[in-house]
N, C-alpha and C positions, 0 to 999 in steps of 0.2 A: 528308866526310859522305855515310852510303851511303841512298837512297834505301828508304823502309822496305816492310816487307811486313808486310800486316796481321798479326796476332795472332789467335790463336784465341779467339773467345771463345765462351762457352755462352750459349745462346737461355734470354734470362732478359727483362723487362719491356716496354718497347714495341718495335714492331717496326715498320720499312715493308714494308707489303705492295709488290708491282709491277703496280700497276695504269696507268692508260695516260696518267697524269700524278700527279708528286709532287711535294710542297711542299717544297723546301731555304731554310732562312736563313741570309742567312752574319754574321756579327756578331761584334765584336772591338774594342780599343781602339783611339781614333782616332790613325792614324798607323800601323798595323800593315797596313796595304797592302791592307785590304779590296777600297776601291774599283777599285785596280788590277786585283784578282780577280774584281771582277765584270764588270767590260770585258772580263776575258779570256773567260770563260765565255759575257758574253750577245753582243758586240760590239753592232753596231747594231740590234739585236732588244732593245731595251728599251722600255718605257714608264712614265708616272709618273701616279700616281694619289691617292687619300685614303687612307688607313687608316681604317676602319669608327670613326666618333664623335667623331672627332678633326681639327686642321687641318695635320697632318705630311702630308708626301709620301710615296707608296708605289712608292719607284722597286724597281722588277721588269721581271726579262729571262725567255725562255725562251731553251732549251737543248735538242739531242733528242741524249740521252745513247743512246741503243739504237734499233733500228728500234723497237721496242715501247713508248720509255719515253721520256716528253717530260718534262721536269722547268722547273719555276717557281722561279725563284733569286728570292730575298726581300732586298733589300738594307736592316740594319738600319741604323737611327742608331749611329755613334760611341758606346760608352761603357766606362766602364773597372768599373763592378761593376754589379750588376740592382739596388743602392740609387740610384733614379733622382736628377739634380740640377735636370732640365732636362724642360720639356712633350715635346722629341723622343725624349728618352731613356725616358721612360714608357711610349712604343709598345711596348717591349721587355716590359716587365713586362704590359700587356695584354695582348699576343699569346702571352706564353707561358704565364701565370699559368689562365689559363681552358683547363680541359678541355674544354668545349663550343663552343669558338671553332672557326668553321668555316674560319677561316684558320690556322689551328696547324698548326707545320710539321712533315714527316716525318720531318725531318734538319737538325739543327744544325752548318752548319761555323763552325769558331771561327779565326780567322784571329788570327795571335800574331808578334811580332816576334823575332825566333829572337836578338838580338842586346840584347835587354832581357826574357827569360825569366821570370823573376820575379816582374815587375809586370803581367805577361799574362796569369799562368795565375791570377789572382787569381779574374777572372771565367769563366776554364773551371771548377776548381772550383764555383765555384757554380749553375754549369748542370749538370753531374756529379750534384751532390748531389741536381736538380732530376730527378732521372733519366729524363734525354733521350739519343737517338740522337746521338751526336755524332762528327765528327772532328776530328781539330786540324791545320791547315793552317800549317806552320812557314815562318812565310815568312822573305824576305830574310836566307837563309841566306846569300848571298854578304859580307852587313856582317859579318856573326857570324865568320866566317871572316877577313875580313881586320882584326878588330878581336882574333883570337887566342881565340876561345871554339869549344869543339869541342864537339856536343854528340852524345851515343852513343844515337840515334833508336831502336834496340830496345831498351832499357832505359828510356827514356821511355815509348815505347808499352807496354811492361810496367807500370811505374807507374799510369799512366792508365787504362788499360783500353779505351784509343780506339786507332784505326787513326792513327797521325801520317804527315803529308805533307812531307817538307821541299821549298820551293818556292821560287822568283823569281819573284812573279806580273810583276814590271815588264818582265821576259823573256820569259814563256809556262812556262817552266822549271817542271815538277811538277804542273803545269794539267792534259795527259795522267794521267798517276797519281791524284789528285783525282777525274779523272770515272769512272773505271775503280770506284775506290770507292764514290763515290756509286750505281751501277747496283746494290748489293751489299747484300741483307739484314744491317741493323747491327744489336745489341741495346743497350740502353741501359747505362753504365756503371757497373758494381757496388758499387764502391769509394767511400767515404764518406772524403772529405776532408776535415769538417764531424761532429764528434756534438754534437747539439745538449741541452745541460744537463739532467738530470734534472728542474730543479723543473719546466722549463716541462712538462713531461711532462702534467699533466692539462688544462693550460690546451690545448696540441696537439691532443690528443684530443678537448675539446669544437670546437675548431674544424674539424679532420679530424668529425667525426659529424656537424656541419651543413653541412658543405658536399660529402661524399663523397669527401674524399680521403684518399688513400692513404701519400701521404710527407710525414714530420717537416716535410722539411726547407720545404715550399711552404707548408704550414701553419706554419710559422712567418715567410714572406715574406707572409702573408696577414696576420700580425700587426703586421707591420712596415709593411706598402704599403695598408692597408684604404681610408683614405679617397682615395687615388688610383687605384683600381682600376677601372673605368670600367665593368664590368661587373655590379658589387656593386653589387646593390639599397640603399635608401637604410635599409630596417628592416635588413638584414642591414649595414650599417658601424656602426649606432647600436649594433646588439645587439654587434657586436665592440668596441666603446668599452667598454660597461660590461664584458665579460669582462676586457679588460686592464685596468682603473679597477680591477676585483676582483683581481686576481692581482699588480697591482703593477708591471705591464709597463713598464720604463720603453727605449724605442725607442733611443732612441740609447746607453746603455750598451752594450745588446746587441750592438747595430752594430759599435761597439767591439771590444769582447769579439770578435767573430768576426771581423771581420777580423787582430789578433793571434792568433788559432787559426790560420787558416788562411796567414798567411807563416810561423806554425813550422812547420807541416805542409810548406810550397811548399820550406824553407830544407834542413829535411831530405831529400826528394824528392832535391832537384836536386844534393848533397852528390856523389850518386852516377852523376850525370848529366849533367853540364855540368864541361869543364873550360877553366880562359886558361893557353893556354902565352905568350899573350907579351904583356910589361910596357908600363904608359904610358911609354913612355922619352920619346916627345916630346908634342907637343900635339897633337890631330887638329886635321886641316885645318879641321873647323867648328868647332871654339873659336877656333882663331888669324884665321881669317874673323869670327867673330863681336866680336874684341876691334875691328875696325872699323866691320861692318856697324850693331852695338849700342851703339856709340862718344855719348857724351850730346853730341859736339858733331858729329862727322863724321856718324855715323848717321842724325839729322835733317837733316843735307845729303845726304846722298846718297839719301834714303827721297824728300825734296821735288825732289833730280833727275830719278828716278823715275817721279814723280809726273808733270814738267813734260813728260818724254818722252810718257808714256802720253794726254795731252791732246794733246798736238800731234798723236799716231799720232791720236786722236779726231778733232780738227776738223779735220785736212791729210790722212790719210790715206782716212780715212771720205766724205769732201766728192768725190771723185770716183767712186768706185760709187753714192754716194746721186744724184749730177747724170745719175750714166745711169740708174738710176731714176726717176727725174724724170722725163729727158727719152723713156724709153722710154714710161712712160704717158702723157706729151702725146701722142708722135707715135700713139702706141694712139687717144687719144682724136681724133686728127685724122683719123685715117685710117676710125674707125667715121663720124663725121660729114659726110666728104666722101663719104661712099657712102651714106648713110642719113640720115633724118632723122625726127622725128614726137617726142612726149612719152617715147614709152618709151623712145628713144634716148639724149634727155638725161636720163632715169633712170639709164643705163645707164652714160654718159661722163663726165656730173656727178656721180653719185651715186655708184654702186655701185664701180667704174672707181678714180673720184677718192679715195673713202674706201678705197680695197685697194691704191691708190698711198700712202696714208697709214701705211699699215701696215709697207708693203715698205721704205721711205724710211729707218725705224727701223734694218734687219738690220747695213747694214754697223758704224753705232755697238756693238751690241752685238756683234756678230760681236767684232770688236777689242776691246773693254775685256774681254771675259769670254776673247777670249785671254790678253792679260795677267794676267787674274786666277789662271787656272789654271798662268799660267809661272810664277807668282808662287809660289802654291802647290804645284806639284810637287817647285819646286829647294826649299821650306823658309823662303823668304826671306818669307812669310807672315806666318808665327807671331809672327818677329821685328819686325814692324812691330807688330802688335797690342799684343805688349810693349810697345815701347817709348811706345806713345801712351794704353794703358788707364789709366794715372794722369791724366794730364791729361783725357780726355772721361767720366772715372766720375765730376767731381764736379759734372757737366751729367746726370747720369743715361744716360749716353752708355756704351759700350762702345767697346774699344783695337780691335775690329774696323767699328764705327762709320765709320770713316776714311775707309776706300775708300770708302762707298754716298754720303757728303755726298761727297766732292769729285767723285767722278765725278757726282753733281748737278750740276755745272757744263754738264755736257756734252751730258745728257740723263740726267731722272729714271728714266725708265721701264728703263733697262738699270742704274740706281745703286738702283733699290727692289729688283732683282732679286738685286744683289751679296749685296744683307743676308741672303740665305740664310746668308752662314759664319757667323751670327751664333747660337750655340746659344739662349743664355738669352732666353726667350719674351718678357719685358720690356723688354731694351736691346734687342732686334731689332724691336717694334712701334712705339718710342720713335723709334727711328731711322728705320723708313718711314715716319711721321709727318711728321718732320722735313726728311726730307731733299728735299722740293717747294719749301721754303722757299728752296733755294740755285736760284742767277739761273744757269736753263741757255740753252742754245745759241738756242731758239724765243724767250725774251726778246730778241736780239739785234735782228732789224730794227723790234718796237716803238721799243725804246731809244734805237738810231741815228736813225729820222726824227726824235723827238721832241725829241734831244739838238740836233741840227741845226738845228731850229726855235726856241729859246730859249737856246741859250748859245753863246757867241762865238769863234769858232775862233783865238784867242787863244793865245802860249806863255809861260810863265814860266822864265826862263834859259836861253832859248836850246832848251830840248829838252822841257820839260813840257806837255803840251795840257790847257787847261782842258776840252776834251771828256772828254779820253782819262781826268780826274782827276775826273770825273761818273761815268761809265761805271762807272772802279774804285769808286767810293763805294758805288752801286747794289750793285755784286756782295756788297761789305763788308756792308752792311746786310741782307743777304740770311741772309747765316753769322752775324750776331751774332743775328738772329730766328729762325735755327734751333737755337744755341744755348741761349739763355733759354725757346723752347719746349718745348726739349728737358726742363729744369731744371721748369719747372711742370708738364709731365708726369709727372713722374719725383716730384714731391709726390703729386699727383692720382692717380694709375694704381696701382690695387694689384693685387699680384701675391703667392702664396703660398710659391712658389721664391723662393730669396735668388740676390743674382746674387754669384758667385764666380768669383774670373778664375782657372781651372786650365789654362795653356799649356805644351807639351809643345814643345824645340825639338826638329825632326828634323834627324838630318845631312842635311847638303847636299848633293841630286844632281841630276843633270842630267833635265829633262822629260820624261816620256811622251811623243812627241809624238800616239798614240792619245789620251789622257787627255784632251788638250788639244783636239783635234777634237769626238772623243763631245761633251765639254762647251759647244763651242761650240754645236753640231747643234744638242744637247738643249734649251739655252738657248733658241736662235733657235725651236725650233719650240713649245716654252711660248707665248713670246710672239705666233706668229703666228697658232696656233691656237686659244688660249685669250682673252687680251687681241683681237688682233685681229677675230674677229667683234663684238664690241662696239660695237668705235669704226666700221667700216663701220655697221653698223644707225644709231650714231647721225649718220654722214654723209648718210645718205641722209635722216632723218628730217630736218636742216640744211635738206639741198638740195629738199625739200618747202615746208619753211615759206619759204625765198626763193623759190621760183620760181611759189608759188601764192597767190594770195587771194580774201578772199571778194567775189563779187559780179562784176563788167563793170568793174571795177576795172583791171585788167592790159590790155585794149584801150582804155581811155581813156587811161591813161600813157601807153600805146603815140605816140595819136594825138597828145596834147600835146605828148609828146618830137618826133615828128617835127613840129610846125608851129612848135615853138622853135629846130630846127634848119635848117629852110627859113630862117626869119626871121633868127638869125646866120650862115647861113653857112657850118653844120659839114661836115666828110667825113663818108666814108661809114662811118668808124673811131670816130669822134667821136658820129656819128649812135645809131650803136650804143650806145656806154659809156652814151649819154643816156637813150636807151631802160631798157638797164639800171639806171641809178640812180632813174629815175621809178619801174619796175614795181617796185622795193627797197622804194621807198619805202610802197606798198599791197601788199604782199606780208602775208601772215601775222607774218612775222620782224619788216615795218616797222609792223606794229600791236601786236605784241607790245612794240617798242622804244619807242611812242609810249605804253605802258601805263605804263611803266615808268621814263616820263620824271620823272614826280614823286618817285619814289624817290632818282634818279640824278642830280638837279638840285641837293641841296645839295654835292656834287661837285665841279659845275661842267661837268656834262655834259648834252647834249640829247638826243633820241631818236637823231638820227643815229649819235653813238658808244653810244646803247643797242644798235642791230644789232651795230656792234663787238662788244659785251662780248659778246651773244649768240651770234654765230657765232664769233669766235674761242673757247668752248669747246673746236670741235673741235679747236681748236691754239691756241695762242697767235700766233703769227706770222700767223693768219686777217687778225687784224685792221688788218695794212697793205692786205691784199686788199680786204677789205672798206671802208676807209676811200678806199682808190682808186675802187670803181667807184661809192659813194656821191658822192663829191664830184664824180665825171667826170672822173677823172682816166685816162690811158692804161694804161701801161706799170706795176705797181706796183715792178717793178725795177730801176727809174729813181730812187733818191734824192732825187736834184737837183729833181725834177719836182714832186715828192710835196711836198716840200718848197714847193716856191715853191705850188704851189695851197694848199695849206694855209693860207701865210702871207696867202696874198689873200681868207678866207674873213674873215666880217664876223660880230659879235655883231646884237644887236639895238642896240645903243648905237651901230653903227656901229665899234667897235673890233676890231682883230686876236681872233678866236678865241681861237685857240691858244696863250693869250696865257702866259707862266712858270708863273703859279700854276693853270691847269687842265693846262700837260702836262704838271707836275714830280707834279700829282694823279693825272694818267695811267698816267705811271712807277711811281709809288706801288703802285697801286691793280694794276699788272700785275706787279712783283715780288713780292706778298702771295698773291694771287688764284688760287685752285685753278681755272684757264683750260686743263684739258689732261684731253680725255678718253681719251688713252692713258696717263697715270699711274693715272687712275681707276678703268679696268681692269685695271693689272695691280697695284695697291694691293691688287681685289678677290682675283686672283688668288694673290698671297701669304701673304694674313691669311686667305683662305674664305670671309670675310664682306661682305655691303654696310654692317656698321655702323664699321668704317675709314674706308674713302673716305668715306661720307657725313658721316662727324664732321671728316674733312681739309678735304671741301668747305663744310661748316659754319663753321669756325673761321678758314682761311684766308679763306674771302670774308668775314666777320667782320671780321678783323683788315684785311686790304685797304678796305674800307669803310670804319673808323674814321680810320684810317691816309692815307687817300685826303681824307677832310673835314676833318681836321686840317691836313693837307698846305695844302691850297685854301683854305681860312680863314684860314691864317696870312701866305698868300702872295696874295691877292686885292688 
């Protein structure tokens, strides 16, 4: 395959000027090595944004193609024709559908899989017809090649009437040649792939006269896509109803209809352009892989080994960069206070400090899962998972990419809402970041552990069963069956005007980018710490306000009580302190807020004391062993053992144990329900674009924790 050289063509309809930046989009069928292409073009010079009205992503890179010409690479959604299925896919159609759109690109690269021909040039035709500047970027010409398909690129480029590339974006391979083009006055493509039917002919022209346009063929996507057009006024979609209501327009015949136009058109094209010199004589390596990987009984073993690997990389491997995170911001914080001290200080080391420790604590979990994700998806072995699981979670209203964002729930929501990006269809993907808080992650652990410790018997059943360790798992269980059936009442509730259709494309299997896999991580992590993360600092700091201030001479009277309760017992100077701390807790903002809110939290079975709990562990759930420590005066809260035995010496007003079965099995309750995590919160917001998500998550989950919680406690009282 010889690398091509443009074609001559005559300056005929739009044109890129060279001005001292232009717009390029590259857009193509998913799995046709887009993304690859844009890595290669933008590398670490990308950033991600909104697209004007909409809540899709607008990942774009620059590129300086010439001293004089900086170019904006446009990265579209995945799609295989501009009849959209999906809210992401629609961006396509807004951005190119509007003439007046101030982000319409100068240059259309269409990226195509040299190795499935065919089914690619579906949607270049229809950009063709759209008559745009375009090239076509032949990519993974290396499969096409070793799969026996020779394709003769100046007869294609003749065909077309575009400049074609043949390229390996996964190598760099034809990237050079690509940009050499791009710097290069294109004209739009002449050639009509597409005649569009005579009758519609007057109905064309009325909508071409109202709107100023110039080609059949968009006036006739104007027909077809009106009420999804984001930029059509709402008298101009009504007034296009009644035109097709008159003419008879019926949409999806049409649809039809052209796409059979247009593979006779591709069949004949290609007759003269594409040749297989050599036969399936065996099986390719990715079906004879697949007869295992998608095996009904081995496949779900091996997808659930998978699985068990990728949590253990979570909690084993992640657990030691997170501990020098940790410990890097204590010794940060020690080292500001041993040299400094005053109010603005502990602003600084409690607040601001402690809440950007919160933040950071996050990266290593995500860093690794969304490696995996991308290993996952580079080699292929993706696709086949969603397969194999979209029949079982679509009849929960669930998607077979669903999978990954709930279980890596386990580990941590906030890098498992973020998975749900692969999830196209706008409905199974909001269903599922709904849902997927509901699964009992990593920050439930040290709740779970004191509380299981405190009320149940460290007892075994035949020798190897722990009645803890069969709590523990019960919790996580009950977690996935309420995210399931939430799933299932959403999925009644939530309408949606796209139908969700599971179209999965397997690719052959190859070995990772390991770039791909990087960029992705970067990209991820710094979503998260830039977007999400100022959030959750503001609202630590706003935390460490309400504890550490109250109204009135309040916080110097604790003071003094604390210390003449500890003259009087006897405390260290350790002890002295915790005491000091849990008096000033107790008249702080936070302990008057908790004392507001006792009546609420009383049929429960809970007092003001664990109201501060529920209060500040907001900013995490795991707050609340800290908080429960320095409330009761206790020392160390990384001490189990400790936590525990004070606890168990805490006294009702009856005189009886606190913490007695039926208030901490309401505890457990009430903390695997409970939307207690203000880094889901943000980046729930950050997903969806909106605050009416999280605020319906936090509505519904503490709802259902609440109900869930006095049910609990009343039964067990």
């Amino acid at each position: 395959m010889t690398v091509a050289t443009q074609p001559e063509i005559k300056p005929a309809g739009r044109k890129i000027a060279k001005p001292a930046e232009v717009k390029i989009a590259l857009i193509g069928n998913p799995n046709s090595g887009k993304t690859s292409l844009f890595n290669q073009l933008t590398g670490l010079n990308q950033k991600v944004g909104n697209f004007p009205g909409v809540t899709v992503d607008k990942k774009s890179g620059f590129i300086q193609l010439t001293p004089s010409i900086r170019a904006e690479i446009i990265d579209l959604p995945g799609s295989y024709s501009l009849y959209p299925k999906s809210l992401d896919e629609r961006v396509i159609t807004d951005l190119l559908h509007d003439p007046a759109s101030k982000q319409s690109p100068d240059l259309i690269v269409v990226t195509a899989d040299a190795s499935n021909l065919k089914r690619n040039l579906l949607l270049f035709t229809q950009l063709a017809d759209l008559q745009l500047p375009a090239v076509l970027a032949l990519n993974m010409v290396d499969v096409a090649e070793q799969e026996g398909v020779k394709i003769d690129v100046d007869a294609l480029q003749r065909e077309l009437g575009v400049p074609v590339i043949p390229m390996n974006a996964r190598k760099g391979a034809g990237v050079a040649a690509l940009k050499i083009v791009m710097t290069q006055q294109l004209t739009a493509p002449q050639k009509a792939f597409y005649t569009v039917p005579s009758d519609l002919q007057p109905l064309l022209q009325s909508i071409k006269s109202r709107f100023g346009l110039s080609n059949d063929y968009l006036a006739l996507q104007y027909a077809h896509l009106h009420k999804s057009l984001k930029f059509l006024k709402e008298e101009d979609v009504a007034w296009m109803g009644e035109q097709l209501e008159s003419a008879g327009f019926k949409s999806n015949t049409r649809q039809a209809e052209e796409t059979i136009a247009r593979y006779t058109r591709i069949n004949e094209l290609l007759l003269d352009v594409v040749r297989v010199e050599k036969a399936d004589k065996d099986e390719k390596f990715s079906n004879r892989l697949d007869q295992i990987l998608t095996h009904k009984v081995y496949g779900y073993l091996i997808f659930f080994g998978l699985l068990f690997l990728i949590f253990q990389a979570i909690f084993a491997w992640a657990s030691y960069p997170m501990d020098l995170i940790d410990l890097g911001i204590a010794n940060l914080n020690a080292l500001i206070q041993s040299n400094f001290e005053g109010p603005l200080i502990n602003l600084l080391t409690e607040g601001v400090i402690a809440g950007l420790g919160g933040v950071l604590i996050f990266i290593p979990q995500i860093a690794i899962l969304f490696a995996f994700i991308a290993i996952l998806e580079e080699t292929g072995y993706m696709a086949r998972v969603t397969f194999m699981m979209d029949k079982v979670m679509r009849k929960f209203g669930l998607n077979g990419k669903s999978v990954v964002p709930l279980i890596s729930g386990v580990a941590c929501a906030v890098p498992a809402v973020m998975s749900a990006r692969t999830i196209e269809n706008w409905k199974d993907r909001m269903i599922t970041i709904f849902v997927t808080p509901l699964m009992s992650c990593s920050a439930r652990i040290p709740v779970y552990t004191v509380l299981i410790a405190l009320v149940v018997p460290e007892v075994y059943y035949f020798g190897f069963l722990n009645l803890q360790g069969l709590v523990l798992m019960a919790l996580y269980l009950i977690g996935f069956v309420a995210a399931v059936l939430s799933a299932w009442l959403l999925k009644v509730i939530l309408k949606a005007r796209e139908r969700s259709y599971f179209i999965m494309e397997f690719p052959t299997y190859k070995m990772p980018r390991w770039k791909n896999v990087g960029l992705t991580i970067v990209e991820k992590v710094k979503a998260f710490v830039f977007e999400a993360g100022k959030i959750i600092v503001a609202i630590s700091i706003i935390l460490w306000v309400l504890a550490s201030y109250g109204p009135g001479d309040g916080f110097e009277r604790a003071e003094q009580q604390a210390l003449v309760e500890a003259q009087n017992e006897g405390l260290t100077q350790e002890e002295t302190e915790v005491r000091i701390a849990s008096h000033q807790l107790e008249v702080s903002y936070a302990g008057k807020f908790g004392q507001a809110i006792e009546p609420v939290i009383k049929p429960l079975g809970y007092d003001w004391k664990i109201g501060i709990a529920l209060l500040t562990s907001f900013a995490a759930r795991e707050v609340f062993v800290g908080t429960m420590s320095t409330i009761y005066s206790i020392g160390e809260e990384e001490n189990v053992t400790t936590i525990k035995e004070k606890l168990a010496t805490v006294k009702d007003d009856n005189g009886e144990p606190f913490f007695s079965p039926a208030r901490s099995f309401s505890l457990m309750i009430f903390y695997l329900f409970a939307m207690q995590c203000v880094s889901t919160l943000a980046i729930v917001r950050r997903e969806t674009k909106s605050w009416a998500w999280p605020a319906a998550q936090l509505v519904y989950m503490s709802g259902l924790a609440y109900v869930m919680a006095f049910i609990t406690y009343q039964l067990l009282r």
